[in-house]
NUKOL-813220 format. One record per residue: residue number from 1; residue in three letters; chain; x, y, z of N, C-alpha, C in turn. Coordinates in nm, 4 decimals, padded with zeros to 6 digits. Atoms other than C-alpha are relative to their C-alpha. Example, Ala and Ser with C-alpha at 12.3 -4.5 7.8 and 13.67 -1.06 7.14 Angstrom:
{num->1 residuo->ALA cadena->A n.X->00.0890 n.Y->-00.1190 n.Z->00.0000 ca.X->01.2300 ca.Y->-00.4500 ca.Z->00.7800 c.X->00.0900 c.Y->00.1200 c.Z->00.0000}
{num->2 residuo->SER cadena->A n.X->-00.0820 n.Y->-00.1190 n.Z->-00.0060 ca.X->01.3670 ca.Y->-00.1060 ca.Z->00.7140 c.X->-00.0770 c.Y->00.1090 c.Z->00.0730}
END
This chain:
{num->1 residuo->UNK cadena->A n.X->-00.0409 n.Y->00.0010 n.Z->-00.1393 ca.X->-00.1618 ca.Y->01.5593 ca.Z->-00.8404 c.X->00.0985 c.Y->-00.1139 c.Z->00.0208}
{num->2 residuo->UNK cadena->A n.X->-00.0898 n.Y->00.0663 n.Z->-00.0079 ca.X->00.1508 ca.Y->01.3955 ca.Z->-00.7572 c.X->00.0266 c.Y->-00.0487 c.Z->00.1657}
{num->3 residuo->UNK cadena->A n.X->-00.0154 n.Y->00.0508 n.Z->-00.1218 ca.X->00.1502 ca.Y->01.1857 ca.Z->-00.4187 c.X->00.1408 c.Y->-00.0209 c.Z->00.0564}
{num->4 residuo->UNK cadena->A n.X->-00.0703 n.Y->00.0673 n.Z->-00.0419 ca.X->00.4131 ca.Y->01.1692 ca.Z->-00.1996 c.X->00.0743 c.Y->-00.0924 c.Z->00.0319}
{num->5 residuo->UNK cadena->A n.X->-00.0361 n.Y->00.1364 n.Z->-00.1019 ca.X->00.6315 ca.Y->00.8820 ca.Z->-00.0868 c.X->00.0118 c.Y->00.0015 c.Z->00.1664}
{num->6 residuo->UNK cadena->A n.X->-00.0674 n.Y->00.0276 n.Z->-00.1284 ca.X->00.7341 ca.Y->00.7573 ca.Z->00.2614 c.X->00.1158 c.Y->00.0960 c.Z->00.0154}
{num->7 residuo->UNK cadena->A n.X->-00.1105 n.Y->-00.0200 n.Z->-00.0062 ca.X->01.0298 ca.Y->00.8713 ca.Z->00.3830 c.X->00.0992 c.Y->-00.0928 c.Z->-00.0313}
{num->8 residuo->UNK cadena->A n.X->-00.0911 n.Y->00.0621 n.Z->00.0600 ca.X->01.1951 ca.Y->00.5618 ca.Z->00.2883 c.X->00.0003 c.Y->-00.0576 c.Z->-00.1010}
{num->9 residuo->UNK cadena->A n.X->00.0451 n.Y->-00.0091 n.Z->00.1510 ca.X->01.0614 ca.Y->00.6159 ca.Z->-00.0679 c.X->-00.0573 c.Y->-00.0894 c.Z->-00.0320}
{num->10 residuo->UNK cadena->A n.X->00.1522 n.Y->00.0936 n.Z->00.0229 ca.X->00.8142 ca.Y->00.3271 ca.Z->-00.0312 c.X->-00.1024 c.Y->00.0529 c.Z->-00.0472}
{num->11 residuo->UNK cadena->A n.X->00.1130 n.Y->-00.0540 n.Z->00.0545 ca.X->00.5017 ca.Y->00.4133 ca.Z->-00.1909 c.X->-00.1190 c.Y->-00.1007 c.Z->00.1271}
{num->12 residuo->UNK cadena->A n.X->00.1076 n.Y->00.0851 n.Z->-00.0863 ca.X->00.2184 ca.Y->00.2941 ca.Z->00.0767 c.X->-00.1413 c.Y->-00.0468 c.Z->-00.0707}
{num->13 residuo->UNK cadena->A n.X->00.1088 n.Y->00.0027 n.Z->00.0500 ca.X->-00.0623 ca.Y->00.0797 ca.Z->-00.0188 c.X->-00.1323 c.Y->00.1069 c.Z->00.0547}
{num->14 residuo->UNK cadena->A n.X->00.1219 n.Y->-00.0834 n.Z->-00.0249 ca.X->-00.3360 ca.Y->00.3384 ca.Z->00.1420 c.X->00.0481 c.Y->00.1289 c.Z->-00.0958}
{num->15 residuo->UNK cadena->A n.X->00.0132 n.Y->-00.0990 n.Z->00.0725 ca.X->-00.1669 ca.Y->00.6077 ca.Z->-00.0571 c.X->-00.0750 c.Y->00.0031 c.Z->-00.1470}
{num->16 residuo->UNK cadena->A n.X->00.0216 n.Y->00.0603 n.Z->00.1615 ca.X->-00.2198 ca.Y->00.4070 ca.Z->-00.3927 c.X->-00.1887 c.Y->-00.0246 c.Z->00.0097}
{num->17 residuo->UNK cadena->A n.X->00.1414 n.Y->00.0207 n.Z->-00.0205 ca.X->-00.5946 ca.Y->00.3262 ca.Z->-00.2686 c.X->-00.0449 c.Y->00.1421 c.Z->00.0019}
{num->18 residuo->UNK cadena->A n.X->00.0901 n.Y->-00.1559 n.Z->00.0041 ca.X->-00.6885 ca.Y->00.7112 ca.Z->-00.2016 c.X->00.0033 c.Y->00.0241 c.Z->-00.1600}
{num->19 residuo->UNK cadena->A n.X->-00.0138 n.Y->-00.0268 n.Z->00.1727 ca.X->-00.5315 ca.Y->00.7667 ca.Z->-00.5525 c.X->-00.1526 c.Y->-00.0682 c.Z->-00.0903}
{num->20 residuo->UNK cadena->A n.X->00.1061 n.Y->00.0442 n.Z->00.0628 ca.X->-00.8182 ca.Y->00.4740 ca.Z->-00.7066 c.X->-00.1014 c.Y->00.0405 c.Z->00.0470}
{num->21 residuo->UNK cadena->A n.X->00.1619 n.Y->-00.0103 n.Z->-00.0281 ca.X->-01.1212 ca.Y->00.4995 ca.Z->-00.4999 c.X->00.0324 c.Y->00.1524 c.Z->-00.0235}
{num->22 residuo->UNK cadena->A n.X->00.0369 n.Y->-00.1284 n.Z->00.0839 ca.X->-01.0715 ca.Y->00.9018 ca.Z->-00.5979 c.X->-00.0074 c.Y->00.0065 c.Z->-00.1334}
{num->23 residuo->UNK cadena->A n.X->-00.0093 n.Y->00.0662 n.Z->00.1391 ca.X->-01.0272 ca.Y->00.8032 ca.Z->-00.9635 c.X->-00.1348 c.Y->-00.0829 c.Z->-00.0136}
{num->24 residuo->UNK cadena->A n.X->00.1084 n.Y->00.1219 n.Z->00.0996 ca.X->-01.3090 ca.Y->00.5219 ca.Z->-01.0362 c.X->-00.0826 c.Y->-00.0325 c.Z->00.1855}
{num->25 residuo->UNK cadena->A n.X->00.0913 n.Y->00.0480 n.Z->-00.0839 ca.X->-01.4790 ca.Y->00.5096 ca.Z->-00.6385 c.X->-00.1030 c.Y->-00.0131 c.Z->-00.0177}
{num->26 residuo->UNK cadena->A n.X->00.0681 n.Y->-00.0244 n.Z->00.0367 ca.X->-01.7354 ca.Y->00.6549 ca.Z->-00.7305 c.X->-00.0870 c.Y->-00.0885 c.Z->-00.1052}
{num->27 residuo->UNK cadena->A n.X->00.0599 n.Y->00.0833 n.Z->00.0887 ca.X->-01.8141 ca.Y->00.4398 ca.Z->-01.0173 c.X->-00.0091 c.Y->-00.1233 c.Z->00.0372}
{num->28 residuo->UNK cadena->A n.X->-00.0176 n.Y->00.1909 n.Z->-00.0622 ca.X->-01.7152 ca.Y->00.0825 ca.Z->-00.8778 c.X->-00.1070 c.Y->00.0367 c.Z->00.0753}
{num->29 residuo->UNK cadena->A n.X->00.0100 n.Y->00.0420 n.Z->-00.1051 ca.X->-01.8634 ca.Y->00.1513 ca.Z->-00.5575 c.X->-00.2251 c.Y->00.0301 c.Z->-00.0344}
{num->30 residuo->UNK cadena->A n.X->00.1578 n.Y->00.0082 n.Z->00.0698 ca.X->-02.2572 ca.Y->00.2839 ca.Z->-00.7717 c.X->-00.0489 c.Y->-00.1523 c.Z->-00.0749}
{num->31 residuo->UNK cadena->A n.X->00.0176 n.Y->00.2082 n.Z->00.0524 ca.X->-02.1826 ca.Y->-00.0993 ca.Z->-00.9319 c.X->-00.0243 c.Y->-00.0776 c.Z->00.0750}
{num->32 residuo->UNK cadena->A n.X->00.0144 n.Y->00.1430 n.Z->-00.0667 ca.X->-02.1846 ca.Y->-00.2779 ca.Z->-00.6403 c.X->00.1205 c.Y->-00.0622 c.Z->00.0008}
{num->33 residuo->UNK cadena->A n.X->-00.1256 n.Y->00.0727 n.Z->00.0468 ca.X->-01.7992 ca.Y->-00.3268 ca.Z->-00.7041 c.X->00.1279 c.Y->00.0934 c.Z->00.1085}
{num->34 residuo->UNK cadena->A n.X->-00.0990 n.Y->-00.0568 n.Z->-00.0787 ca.X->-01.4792 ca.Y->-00.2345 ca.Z->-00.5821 c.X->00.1588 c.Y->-00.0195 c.Z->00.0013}
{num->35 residuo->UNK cadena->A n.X->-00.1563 n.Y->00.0434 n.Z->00.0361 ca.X->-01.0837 ca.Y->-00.2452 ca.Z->-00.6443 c.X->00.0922 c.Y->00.0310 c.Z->00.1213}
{num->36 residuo->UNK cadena->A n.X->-00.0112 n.Y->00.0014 n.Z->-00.1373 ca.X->-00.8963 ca.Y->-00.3039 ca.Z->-00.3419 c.X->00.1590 c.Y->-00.0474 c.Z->-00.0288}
{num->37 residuo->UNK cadena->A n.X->-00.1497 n.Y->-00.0154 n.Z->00.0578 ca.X->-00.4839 ca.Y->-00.2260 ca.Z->-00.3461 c.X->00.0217 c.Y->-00.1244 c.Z->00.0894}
{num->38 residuo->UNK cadena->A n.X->-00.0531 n.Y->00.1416 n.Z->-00.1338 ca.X->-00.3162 ca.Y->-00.5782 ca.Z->-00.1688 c.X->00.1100 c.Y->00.0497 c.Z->00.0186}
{num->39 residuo->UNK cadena->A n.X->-00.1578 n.Y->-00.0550 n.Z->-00.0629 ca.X->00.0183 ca.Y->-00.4632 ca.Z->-00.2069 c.X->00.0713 c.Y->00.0813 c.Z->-00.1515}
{num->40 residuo->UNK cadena->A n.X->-00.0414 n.Y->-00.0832 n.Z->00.0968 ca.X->00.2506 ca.Y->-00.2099 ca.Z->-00.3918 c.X->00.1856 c.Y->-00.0491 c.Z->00.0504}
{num->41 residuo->UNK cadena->A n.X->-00.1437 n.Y->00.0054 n.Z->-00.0099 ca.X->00.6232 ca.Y->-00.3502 ca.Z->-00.4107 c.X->00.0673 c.Y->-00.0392 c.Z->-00.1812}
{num->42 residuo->UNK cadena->A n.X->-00.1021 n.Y->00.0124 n.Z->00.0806 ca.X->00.9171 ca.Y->-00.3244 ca.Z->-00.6839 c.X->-00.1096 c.Y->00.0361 c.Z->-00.1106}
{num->43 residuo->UNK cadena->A n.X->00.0731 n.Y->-00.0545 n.Z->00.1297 ca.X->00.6918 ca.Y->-00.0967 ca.Z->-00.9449 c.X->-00.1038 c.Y->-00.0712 c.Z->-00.0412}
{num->44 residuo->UNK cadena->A n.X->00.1600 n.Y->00.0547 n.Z->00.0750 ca.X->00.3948 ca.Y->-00.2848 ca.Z->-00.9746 c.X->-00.0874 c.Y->00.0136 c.Z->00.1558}
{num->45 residuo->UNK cadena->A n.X->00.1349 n.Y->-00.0076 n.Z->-00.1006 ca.X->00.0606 ca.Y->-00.2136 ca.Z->-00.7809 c.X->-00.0969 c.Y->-00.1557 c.Z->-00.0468}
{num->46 residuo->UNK cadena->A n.X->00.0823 n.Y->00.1406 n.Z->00.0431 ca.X->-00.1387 ca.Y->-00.5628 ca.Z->-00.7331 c.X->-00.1824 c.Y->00.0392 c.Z->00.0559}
{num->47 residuo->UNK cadena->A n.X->00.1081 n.Y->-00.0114 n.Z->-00.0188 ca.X->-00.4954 ca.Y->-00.5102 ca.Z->-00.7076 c.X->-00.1189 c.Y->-00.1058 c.Z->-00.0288}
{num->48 residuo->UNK cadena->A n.X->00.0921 n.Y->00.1342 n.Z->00.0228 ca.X->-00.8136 ca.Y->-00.7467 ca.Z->-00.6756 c.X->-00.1383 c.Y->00.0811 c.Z->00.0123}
{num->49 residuo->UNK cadena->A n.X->00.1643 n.Y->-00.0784 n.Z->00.0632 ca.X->-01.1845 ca.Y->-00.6501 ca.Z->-00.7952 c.X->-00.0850 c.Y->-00.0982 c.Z->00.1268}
{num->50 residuo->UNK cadena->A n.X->00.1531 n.Y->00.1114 n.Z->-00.0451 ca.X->-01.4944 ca.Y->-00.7516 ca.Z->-00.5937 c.X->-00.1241 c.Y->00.0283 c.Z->-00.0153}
{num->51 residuo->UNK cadena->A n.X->00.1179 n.Y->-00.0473 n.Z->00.0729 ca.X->-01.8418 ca.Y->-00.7389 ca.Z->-00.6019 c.X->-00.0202 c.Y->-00.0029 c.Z->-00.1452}
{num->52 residuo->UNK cadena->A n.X->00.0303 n.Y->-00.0132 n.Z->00.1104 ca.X->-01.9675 ca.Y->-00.6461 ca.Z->-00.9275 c.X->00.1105 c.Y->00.0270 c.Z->-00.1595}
{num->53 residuo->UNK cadena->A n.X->-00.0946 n.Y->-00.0851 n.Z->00.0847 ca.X->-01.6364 ca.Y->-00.5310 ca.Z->-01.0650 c.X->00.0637 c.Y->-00.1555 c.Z->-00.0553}
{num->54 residuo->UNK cadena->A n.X->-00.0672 n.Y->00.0769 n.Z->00.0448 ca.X->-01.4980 ca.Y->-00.9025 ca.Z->-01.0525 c.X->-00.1095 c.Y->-00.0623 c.Z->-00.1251}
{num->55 residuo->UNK cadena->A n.X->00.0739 n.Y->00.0616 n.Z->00.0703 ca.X->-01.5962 ca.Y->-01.0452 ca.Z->-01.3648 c.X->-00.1204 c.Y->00.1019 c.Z->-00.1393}
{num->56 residuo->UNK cadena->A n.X->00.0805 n.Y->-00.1073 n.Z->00.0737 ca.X->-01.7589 ca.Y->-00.7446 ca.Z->-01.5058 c.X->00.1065 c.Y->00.0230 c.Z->-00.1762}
{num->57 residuo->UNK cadena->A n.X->-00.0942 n.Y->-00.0001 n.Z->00.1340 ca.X->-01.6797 ca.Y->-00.6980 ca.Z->-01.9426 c.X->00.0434 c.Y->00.1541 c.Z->00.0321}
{num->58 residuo->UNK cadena->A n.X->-00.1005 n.Y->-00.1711 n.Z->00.0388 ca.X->-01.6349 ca.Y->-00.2649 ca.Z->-01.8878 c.X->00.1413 c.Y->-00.0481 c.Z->00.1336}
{num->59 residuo->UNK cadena->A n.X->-00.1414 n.Y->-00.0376 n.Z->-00.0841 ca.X->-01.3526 ca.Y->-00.3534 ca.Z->-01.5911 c.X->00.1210 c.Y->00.0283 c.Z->-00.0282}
{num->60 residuo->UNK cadena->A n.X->-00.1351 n.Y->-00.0157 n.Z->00.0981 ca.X->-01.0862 ca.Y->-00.3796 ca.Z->-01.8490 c.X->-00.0027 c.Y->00.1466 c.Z->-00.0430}
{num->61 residuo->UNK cadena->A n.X->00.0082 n.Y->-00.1869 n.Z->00.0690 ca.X->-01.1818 ca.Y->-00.0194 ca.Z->-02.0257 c.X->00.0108 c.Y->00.0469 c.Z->00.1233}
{num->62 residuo->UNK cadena->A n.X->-00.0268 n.Y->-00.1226 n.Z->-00.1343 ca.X->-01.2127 ca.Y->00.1387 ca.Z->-01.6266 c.X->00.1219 c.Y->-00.0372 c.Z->00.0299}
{num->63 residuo->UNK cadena->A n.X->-00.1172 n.Y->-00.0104 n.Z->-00.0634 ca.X->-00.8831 ca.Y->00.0014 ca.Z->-01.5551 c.X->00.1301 c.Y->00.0561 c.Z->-00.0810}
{num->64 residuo->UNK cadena->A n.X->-00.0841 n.Y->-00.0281 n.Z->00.1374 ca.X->-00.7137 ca.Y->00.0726 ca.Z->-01.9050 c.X->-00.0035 c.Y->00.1781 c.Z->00.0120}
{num->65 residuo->UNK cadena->A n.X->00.0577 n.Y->-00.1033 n.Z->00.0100 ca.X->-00.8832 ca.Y->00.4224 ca.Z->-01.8988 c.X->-00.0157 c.Y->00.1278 c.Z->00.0963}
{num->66 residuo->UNK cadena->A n.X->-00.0216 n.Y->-00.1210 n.Z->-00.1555 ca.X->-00.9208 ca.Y->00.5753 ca.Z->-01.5268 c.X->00.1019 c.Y->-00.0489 c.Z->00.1013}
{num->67 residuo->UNK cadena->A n.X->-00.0736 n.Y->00.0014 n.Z->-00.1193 ca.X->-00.7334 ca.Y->00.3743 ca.Z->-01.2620 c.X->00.1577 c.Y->00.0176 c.Z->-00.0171}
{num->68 residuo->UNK cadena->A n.X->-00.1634 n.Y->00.0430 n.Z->00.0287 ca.X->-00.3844 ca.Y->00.3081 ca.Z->-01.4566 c.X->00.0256 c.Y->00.1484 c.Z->00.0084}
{num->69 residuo->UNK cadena->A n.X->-00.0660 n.Y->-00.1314 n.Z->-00.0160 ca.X->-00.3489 ca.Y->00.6677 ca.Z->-01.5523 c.X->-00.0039 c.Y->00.0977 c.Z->00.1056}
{num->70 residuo->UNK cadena->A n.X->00.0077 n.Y->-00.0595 n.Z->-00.1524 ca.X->-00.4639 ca.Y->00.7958 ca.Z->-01.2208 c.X->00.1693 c.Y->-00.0527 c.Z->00.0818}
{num->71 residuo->UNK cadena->A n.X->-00.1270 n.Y->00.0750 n.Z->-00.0688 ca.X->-00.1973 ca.Y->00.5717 ca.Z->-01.0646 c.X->00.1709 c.Y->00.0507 c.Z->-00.0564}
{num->72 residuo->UNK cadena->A n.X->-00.1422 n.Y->-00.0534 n.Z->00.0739 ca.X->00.0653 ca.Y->00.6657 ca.Z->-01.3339 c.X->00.0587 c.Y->00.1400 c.Z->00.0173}
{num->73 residuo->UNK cadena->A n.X->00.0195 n.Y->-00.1896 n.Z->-00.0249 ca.X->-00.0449 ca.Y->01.0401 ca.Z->-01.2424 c.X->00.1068 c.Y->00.0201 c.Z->00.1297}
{num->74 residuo->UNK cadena->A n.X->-00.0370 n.Y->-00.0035 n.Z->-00.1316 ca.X->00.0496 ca.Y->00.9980 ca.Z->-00.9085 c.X->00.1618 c.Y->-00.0296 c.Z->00.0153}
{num->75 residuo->UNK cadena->A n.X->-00.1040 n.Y->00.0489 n.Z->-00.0055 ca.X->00.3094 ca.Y->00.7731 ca.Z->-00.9032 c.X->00.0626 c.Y->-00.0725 c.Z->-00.1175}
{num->76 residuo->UNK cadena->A n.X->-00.0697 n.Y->00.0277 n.Z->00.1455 ca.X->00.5222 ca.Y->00.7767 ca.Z->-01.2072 c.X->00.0645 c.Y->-00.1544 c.Z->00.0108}
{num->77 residuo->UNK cadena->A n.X->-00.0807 n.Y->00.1079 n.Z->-00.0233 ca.X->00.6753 ca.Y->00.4622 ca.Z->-01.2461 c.X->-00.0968 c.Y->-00.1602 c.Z->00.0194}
{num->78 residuo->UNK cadena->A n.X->00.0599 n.Y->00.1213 n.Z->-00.0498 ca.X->00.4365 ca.Y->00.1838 ca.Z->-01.1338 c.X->-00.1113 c.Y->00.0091 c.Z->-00.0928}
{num->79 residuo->UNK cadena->A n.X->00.1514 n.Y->00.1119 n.Z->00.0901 ca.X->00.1981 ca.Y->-00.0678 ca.Z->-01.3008 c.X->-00.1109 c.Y->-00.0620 c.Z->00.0772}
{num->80 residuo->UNK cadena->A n.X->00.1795 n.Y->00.0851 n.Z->-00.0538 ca.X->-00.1525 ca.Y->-00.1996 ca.Z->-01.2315 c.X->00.0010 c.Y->-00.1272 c.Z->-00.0453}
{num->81 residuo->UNK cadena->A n.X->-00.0219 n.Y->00.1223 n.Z->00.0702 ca.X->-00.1451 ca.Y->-00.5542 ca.Z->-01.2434 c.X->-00.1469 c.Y->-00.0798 c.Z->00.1053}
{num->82 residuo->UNK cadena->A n.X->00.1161 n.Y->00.0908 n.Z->-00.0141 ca.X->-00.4973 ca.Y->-00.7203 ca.Z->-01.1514 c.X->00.0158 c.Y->-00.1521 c.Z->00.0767}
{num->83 residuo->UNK cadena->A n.X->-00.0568 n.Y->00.1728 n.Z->-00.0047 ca.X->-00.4549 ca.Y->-01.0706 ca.Z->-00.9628 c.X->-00.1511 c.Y->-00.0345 c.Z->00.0508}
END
């Protein structure tokens, strides 16, 4: 499924958030955790973990594994970058 842009080909952070929490909600949110988009400018998506997710050893494999390629699915072009 390939998400839309804006009309002024911005990518919106709530679009990039439906994309994850449909991708890995489900799982973060049975952890006690949660990945939460801050902002999406110039091809990189910045995202921050909480709850259970910050600090957790599988977060690296769920982000390597479901959220990047979800994100990549969507919106070709952009990176997941963790802060």
């Amino acid at each position: 499924m390939c998400v839309s842009a804006t009309t002024t080909g911005a990518v919106s952070v709530a679009a990039v958030q439906r994309v994850i929490d449909a991708a890995a909600g489900a799982v973060t949110g049975a952890h006690g955790g949660g990945i939460h988009v801050l902002s999406v400018a110039e091809g990189t998506v910045r995202v921050q973990l909480s709850g259970a997710c910050h600090g957790c050893r599988l977060t690296e494999d769920t982000m390597r594994r479901v959220v990047e390629p979800a994100v990549r699915r969507s919106f070709p072009g952009l990176e997941v970058v963790v802060v």
